[in-house]
C-alpha positions as CSV (number, residue, x, y, z in Angstrom):
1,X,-10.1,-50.9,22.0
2,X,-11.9,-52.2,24.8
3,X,-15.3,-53.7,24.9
4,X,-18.0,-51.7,27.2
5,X,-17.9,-54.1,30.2
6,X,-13.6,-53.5,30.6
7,X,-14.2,-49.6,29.7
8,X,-17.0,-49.5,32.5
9,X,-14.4,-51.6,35.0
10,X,-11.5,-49.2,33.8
11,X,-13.1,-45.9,34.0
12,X,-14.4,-46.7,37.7
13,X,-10.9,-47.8,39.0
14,X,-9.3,-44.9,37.2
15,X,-12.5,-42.2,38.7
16,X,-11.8,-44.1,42.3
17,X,-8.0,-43.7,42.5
18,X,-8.6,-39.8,41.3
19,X,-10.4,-39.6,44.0
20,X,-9.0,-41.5,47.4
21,X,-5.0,-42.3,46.1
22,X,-5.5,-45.7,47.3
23,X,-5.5,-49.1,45.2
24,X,-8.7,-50.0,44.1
25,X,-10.2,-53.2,45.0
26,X,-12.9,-55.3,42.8
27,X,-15.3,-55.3,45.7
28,X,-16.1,-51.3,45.1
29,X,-15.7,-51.7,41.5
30,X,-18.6,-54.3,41.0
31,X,-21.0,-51.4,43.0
32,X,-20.1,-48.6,40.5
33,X,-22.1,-46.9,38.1
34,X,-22.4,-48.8,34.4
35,X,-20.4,-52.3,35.7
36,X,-23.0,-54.2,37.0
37,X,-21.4,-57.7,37.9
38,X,-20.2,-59.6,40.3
39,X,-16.8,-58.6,42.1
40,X,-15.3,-62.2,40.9
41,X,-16.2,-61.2,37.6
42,X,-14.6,-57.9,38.4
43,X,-11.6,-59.5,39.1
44,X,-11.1,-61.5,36.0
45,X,-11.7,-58.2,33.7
46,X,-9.2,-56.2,36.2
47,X,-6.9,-59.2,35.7
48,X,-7.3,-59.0,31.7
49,X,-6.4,-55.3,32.0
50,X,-3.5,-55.9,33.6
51,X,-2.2,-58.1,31.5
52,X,-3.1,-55.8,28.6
53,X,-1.4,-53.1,30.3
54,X,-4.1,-50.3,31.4
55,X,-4.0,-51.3,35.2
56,X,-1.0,-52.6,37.8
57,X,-1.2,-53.7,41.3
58,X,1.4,-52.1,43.4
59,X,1.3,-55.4,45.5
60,X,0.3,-58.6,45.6
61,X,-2.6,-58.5,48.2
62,X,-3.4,-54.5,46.9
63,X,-6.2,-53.8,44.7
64,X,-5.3,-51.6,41.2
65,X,-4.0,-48.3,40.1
66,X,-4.2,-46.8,36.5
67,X,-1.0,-46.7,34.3
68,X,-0.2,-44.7,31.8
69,X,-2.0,-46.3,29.2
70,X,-5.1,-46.4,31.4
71,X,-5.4,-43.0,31.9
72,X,-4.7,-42.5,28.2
73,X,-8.0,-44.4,27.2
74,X,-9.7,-42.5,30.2
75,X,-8.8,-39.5,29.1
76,X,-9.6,-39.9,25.1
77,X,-13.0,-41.5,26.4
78,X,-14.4,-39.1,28.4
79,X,-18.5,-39.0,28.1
80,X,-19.5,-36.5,28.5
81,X,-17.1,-33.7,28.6
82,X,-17.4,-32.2,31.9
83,X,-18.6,-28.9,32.2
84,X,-17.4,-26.5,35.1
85,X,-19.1,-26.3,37.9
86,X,-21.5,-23.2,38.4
87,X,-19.5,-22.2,41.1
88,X,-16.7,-21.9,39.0
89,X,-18.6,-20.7,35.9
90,X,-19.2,-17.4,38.0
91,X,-16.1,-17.0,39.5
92,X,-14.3,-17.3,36.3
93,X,-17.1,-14.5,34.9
94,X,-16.6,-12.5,37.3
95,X,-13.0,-12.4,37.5
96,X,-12.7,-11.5,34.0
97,X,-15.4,-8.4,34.1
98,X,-13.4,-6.8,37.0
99,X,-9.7,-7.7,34.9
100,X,-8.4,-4.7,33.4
101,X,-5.0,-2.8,33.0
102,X,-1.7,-4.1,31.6
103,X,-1.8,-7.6,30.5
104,X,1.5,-8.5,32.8
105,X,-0.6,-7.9,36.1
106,X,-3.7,-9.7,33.9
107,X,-1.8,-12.6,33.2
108,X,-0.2,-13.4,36.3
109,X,-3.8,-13.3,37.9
110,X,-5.4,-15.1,35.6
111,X,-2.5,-18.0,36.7
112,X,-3.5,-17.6,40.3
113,X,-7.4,-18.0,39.3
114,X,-6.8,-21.4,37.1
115,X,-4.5,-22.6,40.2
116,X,-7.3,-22.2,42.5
117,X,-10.0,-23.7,40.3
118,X,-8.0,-26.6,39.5
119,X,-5.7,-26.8,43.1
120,X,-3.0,-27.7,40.9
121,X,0.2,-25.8,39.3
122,X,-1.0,-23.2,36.9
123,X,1.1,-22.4,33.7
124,X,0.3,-19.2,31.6
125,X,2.7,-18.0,28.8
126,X,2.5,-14.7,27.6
127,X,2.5,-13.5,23.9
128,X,5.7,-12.8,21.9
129,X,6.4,-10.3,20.0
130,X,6.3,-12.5,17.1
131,X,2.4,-12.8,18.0
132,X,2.0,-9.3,18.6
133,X,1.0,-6.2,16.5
134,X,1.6,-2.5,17.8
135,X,-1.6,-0.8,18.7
136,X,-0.1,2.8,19.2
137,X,3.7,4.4,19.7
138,X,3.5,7.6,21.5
139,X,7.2,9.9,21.7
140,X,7.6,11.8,25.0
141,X,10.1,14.1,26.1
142,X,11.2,13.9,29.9
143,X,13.8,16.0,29.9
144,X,15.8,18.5,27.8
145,X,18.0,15.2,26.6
146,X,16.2,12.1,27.2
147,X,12.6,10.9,25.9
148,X,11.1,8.1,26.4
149,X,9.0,6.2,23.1
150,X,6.0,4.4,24.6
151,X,4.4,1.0,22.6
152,X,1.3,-0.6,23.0
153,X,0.3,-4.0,21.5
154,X,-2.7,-5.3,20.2
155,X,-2.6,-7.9,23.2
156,X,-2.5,-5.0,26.2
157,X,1.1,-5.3,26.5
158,X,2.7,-1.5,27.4
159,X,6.4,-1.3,26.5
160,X,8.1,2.0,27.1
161,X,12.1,2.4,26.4
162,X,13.8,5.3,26.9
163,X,16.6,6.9,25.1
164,X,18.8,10.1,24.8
165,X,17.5,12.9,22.7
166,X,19.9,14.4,19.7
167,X,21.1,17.9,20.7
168,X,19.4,19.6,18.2
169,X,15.9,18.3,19.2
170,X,14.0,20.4,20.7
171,X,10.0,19.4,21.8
172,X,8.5,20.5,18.1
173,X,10.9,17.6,16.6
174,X,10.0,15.2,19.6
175,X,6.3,15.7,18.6
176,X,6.2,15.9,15.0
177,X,8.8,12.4,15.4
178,X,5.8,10.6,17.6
179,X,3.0,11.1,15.3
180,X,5.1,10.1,12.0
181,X,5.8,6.9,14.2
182,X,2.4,6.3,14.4
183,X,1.3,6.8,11.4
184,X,4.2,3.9,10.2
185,X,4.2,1.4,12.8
186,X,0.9,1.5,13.8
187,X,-1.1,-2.3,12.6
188,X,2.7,-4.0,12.0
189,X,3.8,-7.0,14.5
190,X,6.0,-5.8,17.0
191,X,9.1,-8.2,15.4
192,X,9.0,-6.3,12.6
193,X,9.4,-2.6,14.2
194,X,12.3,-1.6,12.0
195,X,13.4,1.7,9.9
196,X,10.4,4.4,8.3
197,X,10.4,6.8,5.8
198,X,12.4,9.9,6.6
199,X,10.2,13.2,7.2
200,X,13.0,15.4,5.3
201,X,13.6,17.2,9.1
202,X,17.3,16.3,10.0
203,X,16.2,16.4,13.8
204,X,12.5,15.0,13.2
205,X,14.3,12.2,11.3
206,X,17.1,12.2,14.0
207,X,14.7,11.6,17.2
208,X,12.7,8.9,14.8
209,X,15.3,6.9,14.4
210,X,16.9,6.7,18.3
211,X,13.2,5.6,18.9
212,X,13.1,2.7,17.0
213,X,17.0,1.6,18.2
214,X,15.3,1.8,21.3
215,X,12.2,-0.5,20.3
216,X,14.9,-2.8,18.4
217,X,17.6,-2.8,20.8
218,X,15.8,-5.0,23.3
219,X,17.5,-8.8,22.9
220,X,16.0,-11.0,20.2
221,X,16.6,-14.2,22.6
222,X,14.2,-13.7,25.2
223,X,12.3,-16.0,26.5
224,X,8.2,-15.0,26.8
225,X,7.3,-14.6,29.9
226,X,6.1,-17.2,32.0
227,X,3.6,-17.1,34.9
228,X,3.4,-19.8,37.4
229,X,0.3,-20.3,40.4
230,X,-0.1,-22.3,43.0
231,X,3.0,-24.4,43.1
232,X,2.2,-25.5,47.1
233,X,-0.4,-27.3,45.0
234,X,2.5,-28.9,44.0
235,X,4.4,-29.6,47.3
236,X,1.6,-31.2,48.5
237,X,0.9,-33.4,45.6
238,X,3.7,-35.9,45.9
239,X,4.9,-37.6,49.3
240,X,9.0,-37.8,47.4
241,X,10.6,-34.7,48.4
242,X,12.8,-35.7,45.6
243,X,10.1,-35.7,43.1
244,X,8.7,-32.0,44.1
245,X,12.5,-30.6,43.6
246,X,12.8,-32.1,40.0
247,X,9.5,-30.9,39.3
248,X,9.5,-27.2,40.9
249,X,13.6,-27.1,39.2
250,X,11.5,-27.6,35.3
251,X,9.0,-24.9,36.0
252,X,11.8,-22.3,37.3
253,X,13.4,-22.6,33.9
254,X,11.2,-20.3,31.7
255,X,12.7,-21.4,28.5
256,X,11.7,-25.0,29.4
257,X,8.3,-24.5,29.9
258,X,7.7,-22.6,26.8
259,X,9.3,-25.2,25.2
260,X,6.7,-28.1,26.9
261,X,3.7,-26.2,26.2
262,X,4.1,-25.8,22.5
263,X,5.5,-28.9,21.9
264,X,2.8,-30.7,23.6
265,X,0.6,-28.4,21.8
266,X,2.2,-29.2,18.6
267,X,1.9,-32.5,18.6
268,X,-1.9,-32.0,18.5
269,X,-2.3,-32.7,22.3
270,X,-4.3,-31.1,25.2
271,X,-3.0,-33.7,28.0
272,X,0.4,-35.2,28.2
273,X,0.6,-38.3,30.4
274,X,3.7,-39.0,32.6
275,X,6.4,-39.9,30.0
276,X,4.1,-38.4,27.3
277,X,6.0,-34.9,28.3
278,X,9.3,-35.9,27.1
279,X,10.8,-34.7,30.4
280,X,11.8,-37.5,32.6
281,X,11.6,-35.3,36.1
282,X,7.4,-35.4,34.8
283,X,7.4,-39.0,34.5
284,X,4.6,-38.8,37.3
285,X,3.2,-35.6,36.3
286,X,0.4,-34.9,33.7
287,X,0.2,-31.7,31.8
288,X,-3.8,-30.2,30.7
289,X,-3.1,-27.8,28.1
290,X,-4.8,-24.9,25.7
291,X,-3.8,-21.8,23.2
292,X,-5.3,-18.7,23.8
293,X,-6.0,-16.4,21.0
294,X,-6.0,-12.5,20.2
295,X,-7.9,-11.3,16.8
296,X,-8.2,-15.2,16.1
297,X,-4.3,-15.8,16.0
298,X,-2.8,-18.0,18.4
299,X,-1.0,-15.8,21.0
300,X,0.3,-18.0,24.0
301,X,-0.6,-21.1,25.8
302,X,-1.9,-21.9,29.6
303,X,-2.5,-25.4,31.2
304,X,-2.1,-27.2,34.7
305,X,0.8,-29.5,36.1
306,X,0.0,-32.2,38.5
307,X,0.2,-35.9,39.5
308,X,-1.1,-38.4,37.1
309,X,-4.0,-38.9,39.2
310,X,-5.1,-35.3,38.5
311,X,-8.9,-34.8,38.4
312,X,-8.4,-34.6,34.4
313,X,-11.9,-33.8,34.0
314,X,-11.5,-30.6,36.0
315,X,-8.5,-30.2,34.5
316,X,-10.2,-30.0,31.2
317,X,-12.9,-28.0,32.2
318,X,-11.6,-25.0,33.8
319,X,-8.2,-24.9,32.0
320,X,-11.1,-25.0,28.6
321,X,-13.7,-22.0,29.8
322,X,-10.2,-19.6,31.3
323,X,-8.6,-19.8,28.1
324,X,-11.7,-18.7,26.1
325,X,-12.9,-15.7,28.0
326,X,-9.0,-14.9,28.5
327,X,-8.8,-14.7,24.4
328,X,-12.2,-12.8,24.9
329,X,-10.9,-10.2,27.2
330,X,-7.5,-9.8,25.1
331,X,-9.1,-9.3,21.7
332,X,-11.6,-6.8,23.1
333,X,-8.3,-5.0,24.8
């Protein structure tokens, strides 16, 4: 722990260097807010945290920059939390009272929106269908020998498969197959579609089960879906093109970022720090994390991805208030 006087001198170098990039000197330190000395006095406590490890000077005539371990205490220290802008606060509102449709197209908007609040790399992983229960299965013929079996989930999601019709099925089978469907799958997560009881109709029972091969056939390795915004954020956050390669390679690998979120998640985080992410291409990067919820079950995860010296209140903020009226707007459907 840190007495007040080095958590006042800390918090002001780390707030400065959010702000400008540049090493911070103990000149504009002893003027901020809460510090209240003199700038030699600044220099000694700037000089004990560097030694202790929460600040480093890039060079020998520079002033300091955070390190990892500084913006860990910054970050577990923040007073107050910040609160979003009102700016922000409506433009978050309003973009969820106009979002409506398929949660695919909702999703990858609601990546955009976080990106532009933030200006960072936005992150939004849809539900599984481990985390998913059906809503309603619908059967549909589309021709004399195919049909098509349409599934929607409790989180929006509208799956529709289609598959060939037994030769004996005629559109009084394909009917009578749909609503026995309902009635059995109906309130069940979608990982658990499997067989139903049979009607005692060869053809009813026929069409019944070529629906739910359909619904099962669909590869039990995918990866969820993954929506990313505002990676130019990204470009421009780093002068290494080296560093924006490695980092833009992770966030093309879906399985990867699933991966990141809940483990960081997991771990009982909302911000991984640089190495913190257990990736080395992040080293520099810091991840702002949150799960967003359907019925009050945890369904996916969204965050931010940028440079250490992200604006982690912000960060906090918006990546906080979109992930609660997302989970809003889900569980109402």
């Amino acid at each position: 722990m840190l007495d007040e006087r080095k958590a006042a001198i800390l918090r002001a170098v780390v707030e400065e260097y959010i702000e400008t990039a540049q090493p911070v000197g103990s000149s504009h330190v002893a003027s901020a807010p809460g510090v209240d000395v003199s700038s030699a006095t600044v220099r000694n406590e700037m000089a004990g945290l560097e030694a202790e490890g929460y600040l480093r000077q890039p060079h020998t005539s520079a002033g300091r920059v955070p390190t990892e371990k500084g913006y860990r205490f910054f970050v577990d220290h923040l007073r107050p939390p910040t609160q979003l802008g009102d700016r922000s606060q409506s433009q978050v509102r309003e973009f969820f009272d106009r979002a409506h449709g398929e949660v695919e197209e909702m999703l990858a908007q609601t990546s955009r929106l976080l990106s532009n609040l933030t200006k960072l790399t936005s992150v939004v992983v849809a539900p599984g269908p481990a985390e998913a229960t059906v809503r309603s299965v619908q059967v549909v013929s589309i021709s004399t020998t195919h049909a098509v079996v349409v599934v929607v989930l409790n989180d929006g999601t509208v799956e529709k498969h289609t598959f060939e019709l037994p030769r004996e099925a005629g559109d009084e089978h394909v009917n009578t197959a749909s609503a026995h469907l309902a009635r059995h799958l109906s309130g069940i997560r979608r990982d658990q579609v499997g067989s139903v009881p049979p009607t005692g109709n060869a053809p009813t029972d026929a069409v019944s089960q070529r629906a739910i091969d359909a619904l099962t056939s669909r590869r039990t390795d995918e990866t969820d879906q993954v929506y990313v915004g505002g990676t130019a954020h990204m470009a421009q956050a780093f002068d290494a093109l080296e560093t924006v390669r490695e980092v833009l390679a992770v966030l093309e690998q879906q399985y990867v970022v699933v991966s990141l979120l809940r483990d960081v998640i997991n771990r009982g985080l909302d911000v991984a720090i640089g190495t913190e992410t257990g990736m080395p291409p992040l080293s520099e990067c810091s991840l702002v994390v949150a799960p967003y919820e359907i019925d009050g079950e945890r369904a996916g995860t969204i965050g931010v991805l940028g440079p250490t010296r992200m604006n982690y209140p912000q960060a906090l903020a918006a990546v906080a208030v979109v992930s609660d009226r997302l989970s809003t707007r889900l569980t109402e459907g």
